[in-house]
N, CA, C and O atoms as CSV, one atom per row, in Angstrom:
chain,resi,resn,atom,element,x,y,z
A,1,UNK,N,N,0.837,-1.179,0.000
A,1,UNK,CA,C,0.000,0.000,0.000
A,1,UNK,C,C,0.883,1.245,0.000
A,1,UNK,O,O,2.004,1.097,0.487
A,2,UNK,N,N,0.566,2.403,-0.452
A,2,UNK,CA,C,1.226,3.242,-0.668
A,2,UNK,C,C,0.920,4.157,0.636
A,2,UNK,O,O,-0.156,4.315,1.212
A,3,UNK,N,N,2.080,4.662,0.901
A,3,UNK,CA,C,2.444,5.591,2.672
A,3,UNK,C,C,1.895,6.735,1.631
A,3,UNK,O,O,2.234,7.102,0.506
A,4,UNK,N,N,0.440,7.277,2.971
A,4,UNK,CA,C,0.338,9.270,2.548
A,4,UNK,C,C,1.527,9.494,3.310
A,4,UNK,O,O,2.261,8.964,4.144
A,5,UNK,N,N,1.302,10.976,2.335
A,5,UNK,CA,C,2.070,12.110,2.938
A,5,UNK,C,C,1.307,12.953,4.424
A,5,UNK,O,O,0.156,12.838,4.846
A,6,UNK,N,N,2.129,13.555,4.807
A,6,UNK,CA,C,1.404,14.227,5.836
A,6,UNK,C,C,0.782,15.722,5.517
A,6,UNK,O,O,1.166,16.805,5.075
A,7,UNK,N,N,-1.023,14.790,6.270
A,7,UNK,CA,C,-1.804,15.978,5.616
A,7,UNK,C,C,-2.278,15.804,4.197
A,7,UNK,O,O,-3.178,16.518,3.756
A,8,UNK,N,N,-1.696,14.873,3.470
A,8,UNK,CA,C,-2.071,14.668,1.706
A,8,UNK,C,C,-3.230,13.737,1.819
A,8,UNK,O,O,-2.940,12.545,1.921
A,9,UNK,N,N,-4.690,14.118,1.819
A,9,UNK,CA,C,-4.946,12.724,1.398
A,9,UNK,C,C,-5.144,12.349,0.285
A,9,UNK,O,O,-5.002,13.107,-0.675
A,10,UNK,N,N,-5.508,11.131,0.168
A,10,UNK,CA,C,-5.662,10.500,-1.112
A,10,UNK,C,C,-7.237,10.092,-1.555
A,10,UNK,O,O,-7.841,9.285,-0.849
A,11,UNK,N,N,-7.890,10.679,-2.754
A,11,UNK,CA,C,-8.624,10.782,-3.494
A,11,UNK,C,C,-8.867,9.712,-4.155
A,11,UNK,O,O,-8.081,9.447,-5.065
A,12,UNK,N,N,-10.307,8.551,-3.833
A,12,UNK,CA,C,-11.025,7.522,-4.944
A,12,UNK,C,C,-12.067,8.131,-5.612
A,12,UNK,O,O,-12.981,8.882,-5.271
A,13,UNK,N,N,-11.652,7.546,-6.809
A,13,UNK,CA,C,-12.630,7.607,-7.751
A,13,UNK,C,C,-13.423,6.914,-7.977
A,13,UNK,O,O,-13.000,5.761,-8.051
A,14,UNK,N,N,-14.746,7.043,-8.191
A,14,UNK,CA,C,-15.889,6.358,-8.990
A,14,UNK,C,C,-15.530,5.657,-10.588
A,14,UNK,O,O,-14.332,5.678,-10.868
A,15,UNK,N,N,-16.474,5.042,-11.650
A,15,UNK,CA,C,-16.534,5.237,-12.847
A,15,UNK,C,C,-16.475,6.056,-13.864
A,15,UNK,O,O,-16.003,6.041,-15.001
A,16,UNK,N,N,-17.358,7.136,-12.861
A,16,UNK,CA,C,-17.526,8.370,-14.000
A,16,UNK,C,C,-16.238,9.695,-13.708
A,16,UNK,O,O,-16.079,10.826,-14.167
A,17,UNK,N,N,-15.504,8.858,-12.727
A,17,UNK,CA,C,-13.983,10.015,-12.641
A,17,UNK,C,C,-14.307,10.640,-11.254
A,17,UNK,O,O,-13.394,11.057,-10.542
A,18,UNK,N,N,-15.572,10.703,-10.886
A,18,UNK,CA,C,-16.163,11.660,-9.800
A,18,UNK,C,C,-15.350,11.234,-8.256
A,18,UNK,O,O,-15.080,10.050,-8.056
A,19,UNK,N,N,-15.020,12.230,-7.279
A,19,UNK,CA,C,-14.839,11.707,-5.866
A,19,UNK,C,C,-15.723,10.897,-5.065
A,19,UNK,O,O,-16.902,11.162,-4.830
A,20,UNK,N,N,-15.119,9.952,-4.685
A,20,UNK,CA,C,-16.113,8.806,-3.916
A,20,UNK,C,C,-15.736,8.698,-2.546
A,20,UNK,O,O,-16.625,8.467,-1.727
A,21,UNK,N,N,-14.239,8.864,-2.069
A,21,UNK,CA,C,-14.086,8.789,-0.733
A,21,UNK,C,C,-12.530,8.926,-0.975
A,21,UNK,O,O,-11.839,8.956,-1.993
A,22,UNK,N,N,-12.280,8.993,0.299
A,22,UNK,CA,C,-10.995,9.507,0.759
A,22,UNK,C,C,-9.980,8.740,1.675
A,22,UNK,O,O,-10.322,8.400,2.808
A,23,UNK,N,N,-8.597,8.438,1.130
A,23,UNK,CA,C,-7.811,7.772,2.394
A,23,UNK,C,C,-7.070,8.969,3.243
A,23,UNK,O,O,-6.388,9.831,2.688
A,24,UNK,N,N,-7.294,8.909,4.677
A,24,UNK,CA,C,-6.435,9.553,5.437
A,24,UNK,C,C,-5.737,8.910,6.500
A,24,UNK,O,O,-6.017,7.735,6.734
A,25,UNK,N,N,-4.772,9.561,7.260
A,25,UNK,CA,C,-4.093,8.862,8.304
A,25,UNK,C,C,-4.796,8.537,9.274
A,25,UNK,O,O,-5.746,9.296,9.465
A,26,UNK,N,N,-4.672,7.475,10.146
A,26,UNK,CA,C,-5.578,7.647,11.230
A,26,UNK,C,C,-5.737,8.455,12.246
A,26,UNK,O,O,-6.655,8.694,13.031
A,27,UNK,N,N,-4.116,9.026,11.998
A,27,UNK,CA,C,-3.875,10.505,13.256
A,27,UNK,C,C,-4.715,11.482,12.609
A,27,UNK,O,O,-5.286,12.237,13.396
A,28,UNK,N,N,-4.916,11.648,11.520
A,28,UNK,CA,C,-5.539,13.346,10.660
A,28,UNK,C,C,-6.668,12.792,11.257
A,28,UNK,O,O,-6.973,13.217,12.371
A,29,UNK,N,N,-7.535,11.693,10.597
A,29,UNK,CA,C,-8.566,11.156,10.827
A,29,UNK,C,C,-9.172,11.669,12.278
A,29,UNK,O,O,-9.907,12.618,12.551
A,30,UNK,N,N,-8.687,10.861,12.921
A,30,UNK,CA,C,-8.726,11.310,14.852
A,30,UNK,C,C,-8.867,12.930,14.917
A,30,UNK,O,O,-9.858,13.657,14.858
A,31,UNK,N,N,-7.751,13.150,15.032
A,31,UNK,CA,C,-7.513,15.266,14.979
A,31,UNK,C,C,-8.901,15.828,14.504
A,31,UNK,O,O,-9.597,16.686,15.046
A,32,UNK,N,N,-9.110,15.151,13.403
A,32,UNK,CA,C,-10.250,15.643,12.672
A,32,UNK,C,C,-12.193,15.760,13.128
A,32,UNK,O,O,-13.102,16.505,12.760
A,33,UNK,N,N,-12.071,14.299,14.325
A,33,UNK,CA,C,-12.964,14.030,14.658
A,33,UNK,C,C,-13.017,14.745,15.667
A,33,UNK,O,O,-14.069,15.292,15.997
A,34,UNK,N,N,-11.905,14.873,16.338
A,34,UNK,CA,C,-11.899,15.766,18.024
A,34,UNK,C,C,-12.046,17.156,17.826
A,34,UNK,O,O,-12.353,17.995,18.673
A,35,UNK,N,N,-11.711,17.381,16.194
A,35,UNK,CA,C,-11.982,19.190,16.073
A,35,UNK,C,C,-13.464,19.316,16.048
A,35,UNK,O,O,-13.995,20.126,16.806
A,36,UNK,N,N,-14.238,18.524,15.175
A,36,UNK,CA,C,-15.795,18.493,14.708
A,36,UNK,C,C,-16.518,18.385,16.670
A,36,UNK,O,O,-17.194,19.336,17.064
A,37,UNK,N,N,-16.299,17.417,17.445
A,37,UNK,CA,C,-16.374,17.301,18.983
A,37,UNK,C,C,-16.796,18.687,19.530
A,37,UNK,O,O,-17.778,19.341,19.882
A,38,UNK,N,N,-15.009,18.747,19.338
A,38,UNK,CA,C,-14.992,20.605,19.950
A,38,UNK,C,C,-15.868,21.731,19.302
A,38,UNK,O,O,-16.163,22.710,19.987
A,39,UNK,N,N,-16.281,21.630,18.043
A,39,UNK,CA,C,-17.035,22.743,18.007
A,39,UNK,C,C,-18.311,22.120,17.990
A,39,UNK,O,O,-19.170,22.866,17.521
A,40,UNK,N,N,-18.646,21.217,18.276
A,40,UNK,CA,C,-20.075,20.605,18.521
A,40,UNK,C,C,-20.132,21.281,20.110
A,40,UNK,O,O,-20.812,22.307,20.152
A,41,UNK,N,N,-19.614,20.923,21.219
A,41,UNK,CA,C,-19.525,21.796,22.491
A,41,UNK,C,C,-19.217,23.069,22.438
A,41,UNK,O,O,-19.518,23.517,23.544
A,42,UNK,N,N,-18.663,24.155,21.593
A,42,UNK,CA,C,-18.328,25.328,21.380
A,42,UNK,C,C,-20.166,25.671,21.109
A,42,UNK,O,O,-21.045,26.074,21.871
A,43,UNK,N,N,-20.160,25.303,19.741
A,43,UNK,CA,C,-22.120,25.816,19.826
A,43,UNK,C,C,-23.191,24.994,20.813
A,43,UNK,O,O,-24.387,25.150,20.570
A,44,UNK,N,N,-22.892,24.330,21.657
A,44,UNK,CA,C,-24.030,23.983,22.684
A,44,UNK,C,C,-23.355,24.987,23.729
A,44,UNK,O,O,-24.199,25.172,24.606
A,45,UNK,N,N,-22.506,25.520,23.938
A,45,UNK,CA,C,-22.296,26.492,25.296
A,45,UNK,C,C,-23.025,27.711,24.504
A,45,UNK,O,O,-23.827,28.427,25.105
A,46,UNK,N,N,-22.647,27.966,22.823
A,46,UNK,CA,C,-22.570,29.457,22.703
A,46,UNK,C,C,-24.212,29.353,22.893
A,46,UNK,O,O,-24.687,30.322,23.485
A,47,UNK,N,N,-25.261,28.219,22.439
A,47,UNK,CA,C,-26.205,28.808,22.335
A,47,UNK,C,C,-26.910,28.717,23.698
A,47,UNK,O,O,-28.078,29.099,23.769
A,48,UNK,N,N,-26.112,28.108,25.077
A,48,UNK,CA,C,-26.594,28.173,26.216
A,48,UNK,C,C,-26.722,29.659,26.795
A,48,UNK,O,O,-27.533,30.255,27.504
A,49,UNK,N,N,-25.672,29.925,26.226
A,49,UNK,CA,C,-24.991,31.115,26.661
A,49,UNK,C,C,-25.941,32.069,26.570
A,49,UNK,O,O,-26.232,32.786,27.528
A,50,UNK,N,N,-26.567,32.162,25.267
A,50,UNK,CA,C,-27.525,32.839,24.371
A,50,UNK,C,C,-28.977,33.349,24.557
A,50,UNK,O,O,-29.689,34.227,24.070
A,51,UNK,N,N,-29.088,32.252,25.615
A,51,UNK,CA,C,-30.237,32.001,26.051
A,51,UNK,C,C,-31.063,32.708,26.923
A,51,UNK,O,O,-32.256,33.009,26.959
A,52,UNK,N,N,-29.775,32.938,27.825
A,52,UNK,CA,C,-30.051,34.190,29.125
A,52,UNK,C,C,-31.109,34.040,29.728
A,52,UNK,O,O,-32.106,34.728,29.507
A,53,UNK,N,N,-31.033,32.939,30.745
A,53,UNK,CA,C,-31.875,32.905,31.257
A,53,UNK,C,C,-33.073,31.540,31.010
A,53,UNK,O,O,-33.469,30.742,31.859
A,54,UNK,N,N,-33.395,31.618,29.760
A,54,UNK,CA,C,-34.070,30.414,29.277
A,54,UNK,C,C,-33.784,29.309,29.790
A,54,UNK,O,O,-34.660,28.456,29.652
A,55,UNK,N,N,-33.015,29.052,30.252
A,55,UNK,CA,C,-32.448,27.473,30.774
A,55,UNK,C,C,-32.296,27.434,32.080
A,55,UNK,O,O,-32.487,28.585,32.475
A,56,UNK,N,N,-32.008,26.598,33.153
A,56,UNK,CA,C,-31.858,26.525,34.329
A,56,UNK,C,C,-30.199,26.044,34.447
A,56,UNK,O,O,-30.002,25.592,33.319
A,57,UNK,N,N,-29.145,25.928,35.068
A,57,UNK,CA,C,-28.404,25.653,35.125
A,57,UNK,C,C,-27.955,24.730,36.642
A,57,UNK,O,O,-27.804,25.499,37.592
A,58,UNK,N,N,-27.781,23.587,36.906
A,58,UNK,CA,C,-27.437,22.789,37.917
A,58,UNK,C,C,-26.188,22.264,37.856
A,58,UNK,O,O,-25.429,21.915,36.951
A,59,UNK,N,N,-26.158,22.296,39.117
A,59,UNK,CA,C,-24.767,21.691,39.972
A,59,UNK,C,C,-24.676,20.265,39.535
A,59,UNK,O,O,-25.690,19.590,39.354
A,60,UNK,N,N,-23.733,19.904,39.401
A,60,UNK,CA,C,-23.267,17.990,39.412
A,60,UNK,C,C,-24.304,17.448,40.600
A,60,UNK,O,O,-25.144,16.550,40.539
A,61,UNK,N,N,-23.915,18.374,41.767
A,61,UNK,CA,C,-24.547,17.629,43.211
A,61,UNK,C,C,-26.499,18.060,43.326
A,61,UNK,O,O,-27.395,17.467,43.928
A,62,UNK,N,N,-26.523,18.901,42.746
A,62,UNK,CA,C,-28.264,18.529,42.353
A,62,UNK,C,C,-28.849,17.784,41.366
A,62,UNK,O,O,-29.982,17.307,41.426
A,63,UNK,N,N,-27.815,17.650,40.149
A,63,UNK,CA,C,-28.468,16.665,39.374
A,63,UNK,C,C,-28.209,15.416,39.907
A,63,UNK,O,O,-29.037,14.565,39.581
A,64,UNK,N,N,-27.105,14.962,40.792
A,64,UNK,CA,C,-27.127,13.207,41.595
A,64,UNK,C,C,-28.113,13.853,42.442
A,64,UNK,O,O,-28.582,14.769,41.767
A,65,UNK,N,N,-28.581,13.832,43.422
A,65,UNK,CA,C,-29.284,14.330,44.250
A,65,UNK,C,C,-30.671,13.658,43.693
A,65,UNK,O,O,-31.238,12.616,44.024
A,66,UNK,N,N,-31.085,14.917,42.465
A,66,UNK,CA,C,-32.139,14.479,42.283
A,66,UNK,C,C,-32.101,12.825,41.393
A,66,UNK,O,O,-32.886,12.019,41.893
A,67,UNK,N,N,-31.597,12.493,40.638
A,67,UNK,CA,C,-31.362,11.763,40.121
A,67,UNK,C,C,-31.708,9.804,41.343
A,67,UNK,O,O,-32.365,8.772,41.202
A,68,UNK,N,N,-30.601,10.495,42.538
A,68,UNK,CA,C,-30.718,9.064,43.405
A,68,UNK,C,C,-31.489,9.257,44.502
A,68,UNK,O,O,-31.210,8.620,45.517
A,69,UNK,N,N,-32.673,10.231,44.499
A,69,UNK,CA,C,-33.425,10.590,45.667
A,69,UNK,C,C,-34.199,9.167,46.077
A,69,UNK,O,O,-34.942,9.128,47.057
């Protein structure tokens, strides 16, 4: 199998020439998934944030609390 470069990935083709999928490293791969993560939690704070008020906000020790009452 042929070694990517770093950061290069490599481009499959279909029949008709078109992009079908992609080889990457498993490190880019990873990096890649933990960036998409992070801004998945970046917009659930921003739109908590946003909210002002709309939401209630609890402690770890009130949500066990209520949770094992």
């Amino acid at each position: 199998m042929k070694r990517l470069k770093k950061n290069e990935p490599t481009f499959l083709f279909d029949e008709d020439g078109k992009k079908s999928g992609v080889l990457l490293k498993i490190a880019d791969f990873e990096k890649m998934i933990d960036g998409l993560e992070d801004y998945e939690d970046y917009k659930a704070i921003k739109k908590h944030s946003e909210s002002k008020g709309k939401y209630k906000t609890y402690t770890l020790e009130e949500v066990m609390a209520d949770l094992y009452e």
